[in-house]
C-alpha positions as a Markdown table, in Angstrom:
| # | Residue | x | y | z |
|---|---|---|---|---|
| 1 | Unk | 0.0 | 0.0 | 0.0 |
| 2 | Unk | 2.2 | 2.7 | 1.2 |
| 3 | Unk | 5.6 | 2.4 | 0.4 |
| 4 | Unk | 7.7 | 4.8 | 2.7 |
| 5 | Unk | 10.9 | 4.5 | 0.8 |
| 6 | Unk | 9.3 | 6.4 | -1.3 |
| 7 | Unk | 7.7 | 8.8 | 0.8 |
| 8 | Unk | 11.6 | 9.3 | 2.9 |
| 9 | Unk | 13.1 | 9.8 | -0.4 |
| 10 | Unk | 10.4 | 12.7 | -1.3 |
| 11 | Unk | 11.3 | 14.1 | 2.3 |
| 12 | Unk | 15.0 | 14.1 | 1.4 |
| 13 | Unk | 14.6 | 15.5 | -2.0 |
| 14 | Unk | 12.6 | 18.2 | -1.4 |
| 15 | Unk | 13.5 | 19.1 | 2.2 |
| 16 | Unk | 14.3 | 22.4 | 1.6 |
| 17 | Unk | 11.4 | 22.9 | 0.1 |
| 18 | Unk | 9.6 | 21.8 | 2.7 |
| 19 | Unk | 10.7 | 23.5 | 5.4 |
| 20 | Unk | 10.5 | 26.5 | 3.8 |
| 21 | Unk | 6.8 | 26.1 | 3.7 |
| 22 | Unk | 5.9 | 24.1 | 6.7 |
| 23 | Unk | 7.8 | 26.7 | 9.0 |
| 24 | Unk | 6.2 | 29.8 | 8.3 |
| 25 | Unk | 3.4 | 27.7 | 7.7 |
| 26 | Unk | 3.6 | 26.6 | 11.3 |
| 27 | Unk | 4.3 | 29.8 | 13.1 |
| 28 | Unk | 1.2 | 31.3 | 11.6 |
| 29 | Unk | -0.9 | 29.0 | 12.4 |
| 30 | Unk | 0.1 | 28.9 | 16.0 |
| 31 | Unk | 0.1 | 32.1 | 16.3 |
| 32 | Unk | -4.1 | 31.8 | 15.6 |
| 33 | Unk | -4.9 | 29.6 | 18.2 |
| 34 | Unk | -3.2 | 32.1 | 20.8 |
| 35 | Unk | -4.8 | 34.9 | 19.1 |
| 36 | Unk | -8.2 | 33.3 | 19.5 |
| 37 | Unk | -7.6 | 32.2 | 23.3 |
| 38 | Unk | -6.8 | 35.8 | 23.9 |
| 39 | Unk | -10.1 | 37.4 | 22.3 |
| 40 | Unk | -12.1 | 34.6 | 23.9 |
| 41 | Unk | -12.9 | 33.1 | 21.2 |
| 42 | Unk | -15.4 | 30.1 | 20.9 |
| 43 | Unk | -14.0 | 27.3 | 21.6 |
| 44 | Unk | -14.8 | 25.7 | 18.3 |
| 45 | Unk | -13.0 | 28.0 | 16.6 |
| 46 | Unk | -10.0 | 27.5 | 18.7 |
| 47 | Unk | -10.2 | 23.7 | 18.5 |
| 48 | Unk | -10.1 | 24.0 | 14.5 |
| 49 | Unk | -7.5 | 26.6 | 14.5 |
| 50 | Unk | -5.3 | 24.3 | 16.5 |
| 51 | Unk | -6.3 | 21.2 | 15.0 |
| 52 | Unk | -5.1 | 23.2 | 11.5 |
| 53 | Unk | -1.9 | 24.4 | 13.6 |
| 54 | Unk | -1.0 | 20.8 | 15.0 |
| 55 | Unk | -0.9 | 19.4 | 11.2 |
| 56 | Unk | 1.8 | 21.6 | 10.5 |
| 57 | Unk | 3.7 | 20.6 | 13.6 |
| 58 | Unk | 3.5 | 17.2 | 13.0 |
| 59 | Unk | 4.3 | 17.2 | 9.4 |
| 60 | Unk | 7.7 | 18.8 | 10.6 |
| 61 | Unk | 7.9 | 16.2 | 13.4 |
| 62 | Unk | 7.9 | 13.3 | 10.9 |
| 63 | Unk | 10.1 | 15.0 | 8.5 |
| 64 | Unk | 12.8 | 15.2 | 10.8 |
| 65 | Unk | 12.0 | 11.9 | 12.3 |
| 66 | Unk | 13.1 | 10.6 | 8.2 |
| 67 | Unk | 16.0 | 12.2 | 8.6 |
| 68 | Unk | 16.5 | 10.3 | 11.7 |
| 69 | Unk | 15.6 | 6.7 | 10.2 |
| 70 | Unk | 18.5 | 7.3 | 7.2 |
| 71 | Unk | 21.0 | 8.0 | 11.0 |
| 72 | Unk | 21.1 | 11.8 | 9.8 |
| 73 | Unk | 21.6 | 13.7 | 13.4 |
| 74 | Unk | 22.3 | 17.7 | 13.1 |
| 75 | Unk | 21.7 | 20.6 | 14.7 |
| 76 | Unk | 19.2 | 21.7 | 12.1 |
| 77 | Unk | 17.2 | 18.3 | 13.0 |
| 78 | Unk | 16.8 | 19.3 | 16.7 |
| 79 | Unk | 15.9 | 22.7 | 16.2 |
| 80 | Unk | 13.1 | 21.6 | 13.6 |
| 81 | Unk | 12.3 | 19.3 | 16.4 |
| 82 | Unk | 12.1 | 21.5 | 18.9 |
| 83 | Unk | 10.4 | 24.0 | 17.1 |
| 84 | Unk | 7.9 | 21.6 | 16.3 |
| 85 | Unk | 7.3 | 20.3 | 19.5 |
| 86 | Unk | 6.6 | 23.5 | 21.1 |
| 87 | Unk | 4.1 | 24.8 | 18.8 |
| 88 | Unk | 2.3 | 21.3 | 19.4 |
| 89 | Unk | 2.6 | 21.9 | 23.2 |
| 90 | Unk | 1.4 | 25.3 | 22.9 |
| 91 | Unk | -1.5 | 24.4 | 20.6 |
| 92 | Unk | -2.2 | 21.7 | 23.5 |
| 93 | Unk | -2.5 | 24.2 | 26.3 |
| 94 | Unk | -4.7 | 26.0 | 24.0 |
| 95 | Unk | -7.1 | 23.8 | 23.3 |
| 96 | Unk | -6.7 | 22.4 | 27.0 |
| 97 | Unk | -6.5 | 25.0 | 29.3 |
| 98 | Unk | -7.3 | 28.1 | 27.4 |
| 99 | Unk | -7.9 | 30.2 | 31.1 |
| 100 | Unk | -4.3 | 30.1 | 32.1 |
| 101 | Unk | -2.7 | 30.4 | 28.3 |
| 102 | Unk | -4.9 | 34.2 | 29.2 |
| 103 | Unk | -3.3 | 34.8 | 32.1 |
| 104 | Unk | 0.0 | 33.8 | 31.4 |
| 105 | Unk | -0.2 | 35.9 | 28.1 |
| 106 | Unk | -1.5 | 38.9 | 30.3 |
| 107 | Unk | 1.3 | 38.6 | 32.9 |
| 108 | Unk | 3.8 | 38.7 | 29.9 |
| 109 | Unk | 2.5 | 42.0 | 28.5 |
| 110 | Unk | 2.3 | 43.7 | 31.8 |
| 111 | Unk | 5.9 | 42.6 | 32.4 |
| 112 | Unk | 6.6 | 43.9 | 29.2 |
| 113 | Unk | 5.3 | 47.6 | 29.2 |
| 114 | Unk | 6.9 | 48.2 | 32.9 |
| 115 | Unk | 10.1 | 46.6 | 31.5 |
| 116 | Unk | 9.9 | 49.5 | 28.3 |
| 117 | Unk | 8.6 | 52.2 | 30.7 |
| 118 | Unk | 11.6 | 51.8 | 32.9 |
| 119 | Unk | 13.8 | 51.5 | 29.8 |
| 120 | Unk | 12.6 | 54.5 | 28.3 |
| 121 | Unk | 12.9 | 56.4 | 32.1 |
| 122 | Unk | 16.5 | 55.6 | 32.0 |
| 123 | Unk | 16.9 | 56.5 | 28.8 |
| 124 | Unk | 15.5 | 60.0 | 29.6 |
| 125 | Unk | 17.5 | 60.4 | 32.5 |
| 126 | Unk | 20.6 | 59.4 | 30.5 |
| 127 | Unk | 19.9 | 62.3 | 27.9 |
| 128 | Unk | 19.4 | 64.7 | 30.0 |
| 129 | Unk | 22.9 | 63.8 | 31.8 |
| 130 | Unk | 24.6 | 64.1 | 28.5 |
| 131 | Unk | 22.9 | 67.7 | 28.1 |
């Protein structure tokens, strides 16, 4: 039926090719389950949206792991791999446990506007040394 020779050898020749598309094809996709968990979304939407997302991460997964089977092991593997394998975990929490993905997400950009504001203080006080 399926002969994964060929289907390894496909992986191989195009690989570049294929990560290329998958990638930003990936981060994208991601990105939309997060969006939707942020603007409360139904939970429908953010089930398909990660369902969409978690193809992606997958593909990617098994084209590394035929890289793996022919004994290829790089650094460019484990990235893929670890790329991979957090936009699955992160379209996970999404679909799982939406709630805390919100607050997490709203801790972050708190922590990052009083991390700019104090940046941009010190930067003013800096200036107005220098004058």
């Amino acid at each position: 039926m399926f002969d994964f020779n060929n289907i390894i050898e496909f992986s191989h020749l195009y690989c570049v090719a294929i990560c290329g598309l998958l990638v930003p094809m990936n981060v994208l996709a991601s990105l939309q389950p997060i969006i939707f968990t942020i603007l409360h979304r139904r939970k429908k939407e953010i089930n398909l949206m990660a369902l969409v997302a978690s193809f992606y991460a997958l593909m990617i997964i098994l084209h590394v792991v035929s890289w793996f089977i022919v004994g290829v092991v790089r650094i460019q593997t484990f990235i893929l791999l670890w790329f991979a394998s957090c936009c699955l975990i992160t379209n996970i929490w999404a679909v799982v446990h939406g709630s805390s993905m919100r607050v997490t997400i709203k801790f972050l950009q708190q922590f990052i506007v009083k991390l700019l504001k104090s940046l941009n203080f010190q930067n003013q006080q800096i200036i107005s040394e220098v004058k």
